[in-house]
C-alpha positions in Angstrom: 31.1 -64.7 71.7 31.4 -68.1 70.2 28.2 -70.1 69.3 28.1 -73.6 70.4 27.5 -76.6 67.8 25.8 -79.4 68.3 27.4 -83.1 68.1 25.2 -84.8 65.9 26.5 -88.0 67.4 26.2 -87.3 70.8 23.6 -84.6 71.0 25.4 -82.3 73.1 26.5 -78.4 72.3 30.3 -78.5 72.1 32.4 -75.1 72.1 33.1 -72.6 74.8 30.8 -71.7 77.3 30.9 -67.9 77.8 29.5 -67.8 81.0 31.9 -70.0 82.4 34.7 -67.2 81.4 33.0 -64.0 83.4 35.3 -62.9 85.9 32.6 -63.0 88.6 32.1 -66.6 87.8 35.9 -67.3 88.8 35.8 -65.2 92.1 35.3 -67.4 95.7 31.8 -68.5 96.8 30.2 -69.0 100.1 27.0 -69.8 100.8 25.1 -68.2 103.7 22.0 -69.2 105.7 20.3 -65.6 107.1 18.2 -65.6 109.8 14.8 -64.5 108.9 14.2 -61.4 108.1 17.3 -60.7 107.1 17.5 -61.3 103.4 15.0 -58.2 103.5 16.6 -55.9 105.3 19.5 -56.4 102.5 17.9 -56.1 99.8 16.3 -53.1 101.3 19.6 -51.6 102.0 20.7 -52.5 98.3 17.9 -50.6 96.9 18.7 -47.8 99.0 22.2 -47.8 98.2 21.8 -48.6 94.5 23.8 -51.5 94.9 23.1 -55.0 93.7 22.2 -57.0 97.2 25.3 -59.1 96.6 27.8 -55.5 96.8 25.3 -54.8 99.2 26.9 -57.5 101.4 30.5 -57.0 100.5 30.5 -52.8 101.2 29.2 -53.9 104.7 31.7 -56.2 105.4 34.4 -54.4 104.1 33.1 -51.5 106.3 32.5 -53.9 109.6 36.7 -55.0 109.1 37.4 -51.4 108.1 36.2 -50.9 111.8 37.6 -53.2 113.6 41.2 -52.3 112.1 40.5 -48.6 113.1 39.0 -49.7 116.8 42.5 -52.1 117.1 44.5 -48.9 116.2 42.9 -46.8 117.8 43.6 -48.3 121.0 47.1 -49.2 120.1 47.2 -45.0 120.1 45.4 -45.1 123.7 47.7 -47.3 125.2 50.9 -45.5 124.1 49.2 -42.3 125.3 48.5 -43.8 128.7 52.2 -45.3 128.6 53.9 -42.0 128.1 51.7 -40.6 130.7 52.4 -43.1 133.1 56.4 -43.2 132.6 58.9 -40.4 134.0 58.2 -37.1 134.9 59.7 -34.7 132.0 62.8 -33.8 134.6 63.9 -36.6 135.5 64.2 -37.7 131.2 65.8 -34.3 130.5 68.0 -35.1 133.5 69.1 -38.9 131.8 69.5 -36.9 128.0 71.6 -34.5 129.9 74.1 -37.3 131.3 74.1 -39.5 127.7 74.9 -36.4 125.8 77.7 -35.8 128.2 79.1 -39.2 128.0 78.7 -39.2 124.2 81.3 -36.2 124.4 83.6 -37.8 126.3 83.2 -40.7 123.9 83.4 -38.7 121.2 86.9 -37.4 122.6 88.4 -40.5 123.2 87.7 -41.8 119.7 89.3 -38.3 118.3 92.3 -38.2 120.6 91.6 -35.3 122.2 91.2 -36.7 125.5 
């Protein structure tokens, strides 16, 4: 930690500023105006959770996205589910594999000679 001089001249503290250097001090900003109430209700939470109110804040967030991702996957895996149960009945798919695989033989043949 380096001790800032003063100017003699100017009367002002020259050198580095420490606190201008903490990584916390670089990291984005946002002010936010809470409805009332609810500045309590966080710092409530962040005493509960032994969390400063400001990681308070951030761990909710995080968890409200972390949500939303699994709710948007979650019924990606619905509608696939309700896809497959709404396409062909098994017999009929086995019945289409059936006739590729026979016409990848025959292909299979021709490219070989064989037929």
């Amino acid at each position: 930690m380096k001790r800032r001089k003063k100017n003699m001249a100017t009367g002002h503290r020259e050198g580095i500023d420490v606190m201008t250097k903490a990584p916390s001090r670089q990291l984005d900003k946002f002010i936010v105006r809470l409805p009332d109430g609810m500045r309590a209700r966080i710092d409530e939470a962040s005493k509960v959770s032994k969390r400063t109110m400001n990681a308070e804040i951030v761990a909710r967030l995080e968890a409200s996205f972390k949500a939303e991702e699994d709710t948007r996957g979650l019924a990606f895996v619905r509608s696939v589910k309700d896809h497959a149960t709404q396409t062909e009945p098994d017999t009929t798919i086995d019945a289409r594999l059936t006739a590729i695989e026979k016409q990848l033989v025959v292909l299979n043949e021709k490219l070989l000679g064989k037929a």
